[in-house]
C-alpha positions, 0 to 999 in steps of 0.5 A, a space after each residue: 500500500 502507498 504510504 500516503 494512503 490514508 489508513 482505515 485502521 488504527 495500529 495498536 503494537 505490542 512489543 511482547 512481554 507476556 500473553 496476559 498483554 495482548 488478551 488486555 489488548 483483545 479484551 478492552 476491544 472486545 468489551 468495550 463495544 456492544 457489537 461483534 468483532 471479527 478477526 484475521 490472523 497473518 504472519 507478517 505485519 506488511 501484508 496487506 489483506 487480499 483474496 485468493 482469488 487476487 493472489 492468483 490473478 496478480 501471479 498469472 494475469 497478464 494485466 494488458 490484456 484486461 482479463 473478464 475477472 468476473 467471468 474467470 471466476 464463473 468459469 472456475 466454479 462451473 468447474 470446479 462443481 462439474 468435477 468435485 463429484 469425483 472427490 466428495 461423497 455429498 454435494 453443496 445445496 447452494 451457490 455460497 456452500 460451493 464457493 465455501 467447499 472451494 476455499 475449504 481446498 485451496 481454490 482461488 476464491 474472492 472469499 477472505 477468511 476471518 474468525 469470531 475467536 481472535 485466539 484462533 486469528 492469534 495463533 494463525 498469525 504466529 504459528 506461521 511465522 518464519 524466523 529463517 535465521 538462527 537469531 533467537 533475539 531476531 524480531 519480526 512482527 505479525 498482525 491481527 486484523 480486527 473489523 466491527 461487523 457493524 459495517 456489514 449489517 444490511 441484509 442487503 447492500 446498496 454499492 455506490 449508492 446507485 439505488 439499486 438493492 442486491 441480495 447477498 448471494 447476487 456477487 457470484 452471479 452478476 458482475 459487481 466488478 465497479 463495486 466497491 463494498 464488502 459483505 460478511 457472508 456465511 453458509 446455511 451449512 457451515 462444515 467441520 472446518 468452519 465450525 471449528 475455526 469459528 470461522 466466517 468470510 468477507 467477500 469483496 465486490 470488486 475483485 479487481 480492486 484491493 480489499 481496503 479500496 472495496 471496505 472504503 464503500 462500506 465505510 461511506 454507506 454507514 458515514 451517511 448514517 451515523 458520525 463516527 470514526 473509521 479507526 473505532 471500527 478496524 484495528 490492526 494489532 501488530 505483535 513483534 516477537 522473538 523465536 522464544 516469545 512466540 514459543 511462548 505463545 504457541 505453548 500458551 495456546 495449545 493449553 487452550 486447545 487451540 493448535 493444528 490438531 485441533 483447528 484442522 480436523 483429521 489426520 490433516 490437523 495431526 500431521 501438521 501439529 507434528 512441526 509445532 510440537 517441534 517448536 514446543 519440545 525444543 
């Protein structure tokens, strides 16, 4: 992101000290508010937050060519749903649970995952984190995203303020390319993962644009509103962190039931707990 571009969030940074720190942190946003706040996890502080789907254009796009987005995207559920018959035992009942089925695996989706528990964003954050020297004094920080759902409660969204009024569902069907909003969406059936994980997504309009440039549509609507201040509705909270810190915090966590084994269900979340148990016995 430009650094002149205004920021919608307040940074708050934690140089750790303890875990009773950031559940302080967490706690004073949490309790303080009426509403519900929704979180995300990344590994490194100066990523910006970004679908799949706008990774894998950015990575195999050829941007001269002005690529239909909307309708590669089409193409890749209509694909996906043709085929997936060969790999699952029982089938999605709608749109929303297919394109939820594709994140679930890996698809490039405009679908970004969030959670109501911000331990889990917690540990997503620092679970991942790559510390490739053998410097137990080297920093690097991580961040969580933390958004209001207050800026998503419409049932449905008025983009633009062009009069027109779109269910939810209407993204994965009609070309909302020069759309710049955010909806929080979830399917009627949510599957073990989601379940688990807490989970829930935010869905961006425009899938061409960067997320902020779509949450900046969601932020003018609920302006016209009430007075408020954009910052009281995202925070960011960026945590630095040593090898040993974040040992700390791992060990912290898996005593609250929250590690691979138990955030990715099966043999999957087993297999993959195995590295953190690494970091844990060291």
């Amino acid at each position: 992101m430009d650094e002149n571009t205004e920021k919608l969030f307040e940074k708050i940074e934690i140089l750790f000290s303890n875990f009773e720190e950031i559940q302080e942190k967490i706690n004073k946003l949490i309790e303080n508010n009426e509403t519900t706040w929704i979180f995300r996890g990344q590994s490194n502080e100066e990523w910006e937050i970004e679908s799949s789907f706008k990774r894998a254009s950015d990575n195999y796009f050829i941007k001269e060519k002005k690529e239909d987005y909307f309708n590669i995207e089409k193409n890749l559920i209509r694909e996906f749903k043709r085929k997936a018959h060969n790999y699952i035992s029982k089938e999605p009942k709608d749109t929303l649970e297919w394109i939820s089925l594709m994140r679930h695996y890996g698809a490039p989706s405009r679908l970004i995952d969030f959670t109501y528990s911000p331990y889990v964003a917690l540990f997503f954050a620092i679970e991942s984190m790559s510390f490739h020297e053998n410097n137990d004094n080297n920093i690097l920080e991580c961040a969580v995203h933390c958004i209001n759902t207050e800026l998503f409660k419409n049932e449905f969204y008025t983009p633009n303020n062009d009069g027109k009024k779109y269910k939810r569902i209407d993204c994965f069907l009609k070309n909302t390319k020069n759309k710049n909003f955010v909806l929080n969406i979830s399917p009627y059936y949510l599957n073990e993962r989601i379940t688990i994980q807490q989970g829930t997504f935010l869905c961006q309009l425009n899938i061409e644009n960067l997320f902020e440039e779509n949450l900046k549509g969601n932020f003018k609507l609920i302006e016209k509103e009430k007075n408020i201040n954009r910052k009281d509705f995202y925070k960011k909270i960026t945590i630095r962190l040593t090898k040993k810190d974040r040992q700390k915090l791992i060990d912290k966590l898996h005593r609250m039931n929250i590690n691979l084994a138990t955030i990715y269900p099966g043999l999957e979340g087993f297999a993959r707990s195995l590295s953190t148990r690494m970091k844990l016995n060291s």
